[in-house]
C-alpha positions as CSV (number, residue, x, y, z in Angstrom):
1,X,8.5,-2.7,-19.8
2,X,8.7,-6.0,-17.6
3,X,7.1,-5.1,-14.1
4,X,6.5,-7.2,-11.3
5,X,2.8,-8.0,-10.3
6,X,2.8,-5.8,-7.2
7,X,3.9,-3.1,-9.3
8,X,1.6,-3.6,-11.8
9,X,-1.3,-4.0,-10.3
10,X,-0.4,-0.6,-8.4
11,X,0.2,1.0,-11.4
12,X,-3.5,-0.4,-12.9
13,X,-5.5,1.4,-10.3
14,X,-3.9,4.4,-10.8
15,X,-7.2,6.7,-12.3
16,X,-6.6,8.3,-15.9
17,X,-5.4,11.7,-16.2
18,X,-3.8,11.3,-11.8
19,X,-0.8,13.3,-10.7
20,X,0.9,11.1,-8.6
21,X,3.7,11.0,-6.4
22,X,5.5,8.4,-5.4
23,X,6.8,7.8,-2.7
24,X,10.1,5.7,-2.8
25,X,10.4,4.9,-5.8
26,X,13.5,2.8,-6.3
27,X,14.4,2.5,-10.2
28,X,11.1,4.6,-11.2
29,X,9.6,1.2,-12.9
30,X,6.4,2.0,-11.9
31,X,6.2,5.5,-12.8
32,X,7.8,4.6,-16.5
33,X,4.8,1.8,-16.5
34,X,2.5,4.6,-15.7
35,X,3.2,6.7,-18.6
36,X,3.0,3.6,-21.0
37,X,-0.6,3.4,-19.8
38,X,-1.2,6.3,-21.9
39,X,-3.6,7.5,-20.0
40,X,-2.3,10.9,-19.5
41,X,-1.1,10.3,-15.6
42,X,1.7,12.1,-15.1
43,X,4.0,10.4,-12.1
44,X,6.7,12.3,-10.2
45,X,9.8,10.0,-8.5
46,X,10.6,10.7,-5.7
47,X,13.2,9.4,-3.1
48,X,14.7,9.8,0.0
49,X,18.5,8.7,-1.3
50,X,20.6,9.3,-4.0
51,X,21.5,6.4,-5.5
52,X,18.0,4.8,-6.4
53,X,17.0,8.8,-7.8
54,X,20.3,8.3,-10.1
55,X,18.9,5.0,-11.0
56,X,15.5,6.1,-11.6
57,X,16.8,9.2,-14.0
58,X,18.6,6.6,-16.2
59,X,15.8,4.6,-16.4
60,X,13.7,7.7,-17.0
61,X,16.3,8.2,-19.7
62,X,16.7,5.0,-21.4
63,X,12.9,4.6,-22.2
64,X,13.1,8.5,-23.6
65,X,10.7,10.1,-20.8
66,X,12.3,12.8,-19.3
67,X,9.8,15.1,-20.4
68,X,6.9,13.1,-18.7
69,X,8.1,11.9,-15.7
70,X,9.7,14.4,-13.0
71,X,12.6,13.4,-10.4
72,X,12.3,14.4,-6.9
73,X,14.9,14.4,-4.2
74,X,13.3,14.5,-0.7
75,X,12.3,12.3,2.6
76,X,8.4,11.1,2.4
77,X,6.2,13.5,2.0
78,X,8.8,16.9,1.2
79,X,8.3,16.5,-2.4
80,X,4.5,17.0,-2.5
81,X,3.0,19.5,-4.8
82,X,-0.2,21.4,-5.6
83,X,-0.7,19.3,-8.5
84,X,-0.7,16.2,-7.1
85,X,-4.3,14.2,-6.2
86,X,-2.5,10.7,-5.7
87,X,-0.5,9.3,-3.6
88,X,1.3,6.2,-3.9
89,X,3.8,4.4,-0.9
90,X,4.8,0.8,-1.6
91,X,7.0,-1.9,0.0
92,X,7.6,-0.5,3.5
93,X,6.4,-1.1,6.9
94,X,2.6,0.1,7.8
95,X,4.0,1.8,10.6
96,X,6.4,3.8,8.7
97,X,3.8,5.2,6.1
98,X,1.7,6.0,8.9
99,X,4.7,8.1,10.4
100,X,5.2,9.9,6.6
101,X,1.9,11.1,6.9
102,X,2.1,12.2,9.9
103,X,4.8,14.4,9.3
104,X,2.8,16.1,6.8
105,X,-1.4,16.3,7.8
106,X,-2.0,18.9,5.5
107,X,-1.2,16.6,2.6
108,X,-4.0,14.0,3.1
109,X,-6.4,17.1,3.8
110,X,-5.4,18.0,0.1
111,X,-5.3,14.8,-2.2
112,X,-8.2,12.2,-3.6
113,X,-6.4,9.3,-3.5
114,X,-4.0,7.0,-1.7
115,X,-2.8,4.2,-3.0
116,X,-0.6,1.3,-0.4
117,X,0.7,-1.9,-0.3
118,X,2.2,-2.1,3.5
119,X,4.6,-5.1,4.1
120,X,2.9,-5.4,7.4
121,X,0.6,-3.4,9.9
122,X,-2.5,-3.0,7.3
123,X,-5.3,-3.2,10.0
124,X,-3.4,0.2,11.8
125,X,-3.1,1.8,8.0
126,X,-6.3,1.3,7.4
127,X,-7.8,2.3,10.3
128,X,-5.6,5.8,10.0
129,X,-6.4,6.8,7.0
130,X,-10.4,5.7,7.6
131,X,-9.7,8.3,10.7
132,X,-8.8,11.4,8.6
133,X,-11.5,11.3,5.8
134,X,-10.5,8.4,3.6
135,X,-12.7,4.9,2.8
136,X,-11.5,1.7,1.4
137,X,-12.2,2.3,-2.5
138,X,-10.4,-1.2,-3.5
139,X,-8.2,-3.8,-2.6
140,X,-6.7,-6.5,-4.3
141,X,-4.7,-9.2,-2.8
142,X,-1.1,-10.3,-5.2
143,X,1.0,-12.9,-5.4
144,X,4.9,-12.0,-6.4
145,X,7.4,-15.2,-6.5
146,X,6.8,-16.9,-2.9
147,X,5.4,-13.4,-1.1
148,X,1.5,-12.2,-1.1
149,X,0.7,-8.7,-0.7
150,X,-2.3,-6.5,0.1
151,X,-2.6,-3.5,-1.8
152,X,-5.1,-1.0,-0.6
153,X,-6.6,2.4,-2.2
154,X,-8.2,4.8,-0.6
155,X,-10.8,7.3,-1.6
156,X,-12.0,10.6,-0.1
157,X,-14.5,10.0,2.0
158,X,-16.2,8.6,4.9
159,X,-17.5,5.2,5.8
160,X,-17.4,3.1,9.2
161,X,-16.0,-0.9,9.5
162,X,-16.3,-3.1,11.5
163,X,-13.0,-4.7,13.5
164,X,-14.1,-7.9,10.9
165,X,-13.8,-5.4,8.4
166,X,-10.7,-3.9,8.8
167,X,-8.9,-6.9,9.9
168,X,-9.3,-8.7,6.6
169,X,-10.5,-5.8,4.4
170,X,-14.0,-4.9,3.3
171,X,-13.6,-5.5,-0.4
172,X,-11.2,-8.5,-0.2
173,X,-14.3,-10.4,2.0
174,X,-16.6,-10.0,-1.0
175,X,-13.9,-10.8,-3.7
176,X,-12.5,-13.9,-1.3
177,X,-11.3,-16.7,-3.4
178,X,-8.4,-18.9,-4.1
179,X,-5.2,-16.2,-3.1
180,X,-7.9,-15.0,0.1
181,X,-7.3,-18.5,1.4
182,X,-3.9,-19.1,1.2
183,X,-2.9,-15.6,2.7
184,X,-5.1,-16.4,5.6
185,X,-3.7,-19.7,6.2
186,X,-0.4,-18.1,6.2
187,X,-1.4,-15.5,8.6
188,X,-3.0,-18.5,10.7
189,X,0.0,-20.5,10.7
190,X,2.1,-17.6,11.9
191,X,0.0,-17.0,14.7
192,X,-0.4,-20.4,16.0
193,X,3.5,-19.8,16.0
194,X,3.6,-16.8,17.9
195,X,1.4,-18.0,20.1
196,X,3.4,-20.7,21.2
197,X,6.6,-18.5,21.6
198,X,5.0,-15.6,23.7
199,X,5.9,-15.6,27.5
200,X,3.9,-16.6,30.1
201,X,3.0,-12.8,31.6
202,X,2.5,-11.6,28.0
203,X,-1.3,-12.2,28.6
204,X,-2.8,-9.5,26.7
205,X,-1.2,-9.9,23.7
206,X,-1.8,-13.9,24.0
207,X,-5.5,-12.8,24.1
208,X,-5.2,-10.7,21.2
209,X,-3.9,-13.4,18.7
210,X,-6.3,-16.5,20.2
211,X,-9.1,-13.5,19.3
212,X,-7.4,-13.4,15.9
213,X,-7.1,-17.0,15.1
214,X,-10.4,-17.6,16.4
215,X,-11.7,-15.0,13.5
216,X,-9.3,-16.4,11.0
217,X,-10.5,-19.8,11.0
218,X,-14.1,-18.6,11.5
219,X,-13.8,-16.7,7.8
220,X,-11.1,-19.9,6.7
221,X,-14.3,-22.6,7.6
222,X,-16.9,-20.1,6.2
């Protein structure tokens, strides 16, 4: 089936033979792309509303899967499962998937693997799940239509990064190139932007972006 690159690059660094759940899944594209891997993953859908569940089923249905892929209605975490050693959240705020696991610790004490791509709010998501036993396995920077995105998975384990690090990544400073630079000139722009339209008394967070253009264009003229 016809994915979209975010998607599909998800769905390629999910590990043979992974149970995974994900999280929001919309119309279940990714977890229909999964199974075509054939790689023995088995996906469950899950999702908070109704509608895009429905969607997902016929989906499910249309490409014959029902016996491979399993439905879940629930809100964020509710539908885990013993089985499952991945997780997998895309297209949502940082913030938000940081609140989802929240609402359920025991989870991340319990699977290998997470697997992200936060619209926003990456540096906090990464340095949450680096908090409670996870390290940055791989990451992978895509570019869908107009939009880049950072997807991020995480590994059980422990390693320490520096604020360098977990600003722009550990593993997208080694890999760098072409789609590194245009991000980060994006991400430059927009702060030379909000720079100028902060108020006068906001002085901490003024200092907080100058200290993040300032490393931008330090790694930019690198």
């Amino acid at each position: 089936m016809r994915l979209n690159e975010r998607l599909k690059t998800i769905g390629n660094m999910v590990k043979a033979n992974a149970c995974c759940l994900d999280v929001g899944c919309d119309h279940a594209f990714l977890d229909i792309y999964l199974v075509e891997r054939n790689q023995n993953i088995r996906p469950i859908a899950s999702d908070v509303a109704q509608g895009p569940l429905f969607q997902a089923k016929e989906n499910i249905k249309k490409y014959h899967l029902e016996d491979k892929i399993e439905c879940r209605l629930g809100n964020g975490l509710d539908t885990y499962s013993e089985e499952v050693d991945t997780i997998i959240i895309s297209g949502m705020g940082g913030r938000n998937m940081i609140g989802i696991f929240k609402d359920h610790m025991e989870v991340l004490k319990k699977v290998d693997t997470v697997i992200l791509s936060p619209n926003n709010y990456q540096e906090d998501v990464k340095r949450f799940l680096t908090k409670h036993c996870f390290y940055i396995s791989n990451e992978e920077l895509v570019k869908d239509g107009k939009f880049i995105y950072q997807i991020i998975v995480f590994s059980r384990g422990r390693k320490k990064y520096s604020k360098r690090e977990y600003f722009f990544g550990p593993i997208l400073l080694e890999k760098k190139g072409k789609l590194f630079q245009e991000y980060y000139q994006r991400e430059l722009k927009s702060r030379e932007i909000l720079i100028q339209m902060l108020p006068k008394n906001y002085r901490v967070k003024k200092f907080l972006v100058t200290k993040e253009i300032q490393m931008i264009q330090e790694e930019l003229d690198s």
